[in-house]
C-alpha positions in Angstrom: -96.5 11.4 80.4 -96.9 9.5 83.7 -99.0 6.2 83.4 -101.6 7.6 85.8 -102.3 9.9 83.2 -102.3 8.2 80.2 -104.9 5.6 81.8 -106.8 8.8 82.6 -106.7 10.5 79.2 -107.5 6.9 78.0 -110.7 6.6 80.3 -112.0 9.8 78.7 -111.2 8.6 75.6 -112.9 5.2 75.6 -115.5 6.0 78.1 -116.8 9.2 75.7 -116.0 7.1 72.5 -113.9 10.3 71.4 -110.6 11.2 70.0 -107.5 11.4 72.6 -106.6 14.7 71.1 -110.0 15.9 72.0 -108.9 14.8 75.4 -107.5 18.1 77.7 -107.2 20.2 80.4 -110.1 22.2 79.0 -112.7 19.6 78.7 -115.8 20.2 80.4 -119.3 18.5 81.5 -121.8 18.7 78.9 -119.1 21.0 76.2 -119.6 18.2 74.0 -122.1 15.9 73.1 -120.6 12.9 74.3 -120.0 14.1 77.7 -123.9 14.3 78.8 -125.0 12.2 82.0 -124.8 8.4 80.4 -121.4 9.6 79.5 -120.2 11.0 82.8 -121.4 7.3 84.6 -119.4 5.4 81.8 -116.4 8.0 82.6 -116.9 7.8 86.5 -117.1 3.6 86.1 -114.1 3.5 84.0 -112.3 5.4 86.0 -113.1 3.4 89.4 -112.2 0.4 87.6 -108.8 1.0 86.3 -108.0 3.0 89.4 -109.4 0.4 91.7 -111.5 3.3 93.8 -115.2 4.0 94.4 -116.3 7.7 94.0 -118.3 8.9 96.6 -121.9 10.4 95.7 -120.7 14.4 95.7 -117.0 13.3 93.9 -119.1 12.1 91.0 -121.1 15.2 91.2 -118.9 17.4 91.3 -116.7 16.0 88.4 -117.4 18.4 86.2 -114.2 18.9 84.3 -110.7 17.2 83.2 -108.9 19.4 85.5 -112.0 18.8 88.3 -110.9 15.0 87.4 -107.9 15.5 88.5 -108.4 17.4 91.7 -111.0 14.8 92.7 -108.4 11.7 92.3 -105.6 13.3 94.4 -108.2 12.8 96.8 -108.0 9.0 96.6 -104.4 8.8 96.5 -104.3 9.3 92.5 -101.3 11.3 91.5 -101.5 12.4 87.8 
């Protein structure tokens, strides 16, 4: 597992105060509980923190999945 990804697994992690094995590629935006709006903006500031980035206004939006996630961060220069 590369590190880009295990600091991204961890930001779901931490940021949605669940388990890493709930943590995969078929995670989506309001699935579970934890994931509801306060959630995503914990998720989105996490992951501009450890990834040193800032989201622009329709990346946050349209974040609505792991796989999304993913997509979205290539887009910064984030290779996971």
């Amino acid at each position: 597992m590369s590190d880009n990804l295990s600091i991204y697994k961890e930001c779901f992690s931490e940021s949605l105060s669940i388990s890493s094995e709930i943590v995969n590629k078929n995670l989506k935006y309001n699935e579970i509980d934890e994931w509801d709006s306060i959630g995503h903006m914990t998720l989105i500031s996490s992951l501009e923190e450890k990834f040193n980035i800032s989201f622009e206004t329709d990346d946050v939006i349209d974040f609505s999945s792991y796989t999304k996630g993913i997509e979205i961060l290539k887009k910064y220069k984030i290779e996971i």
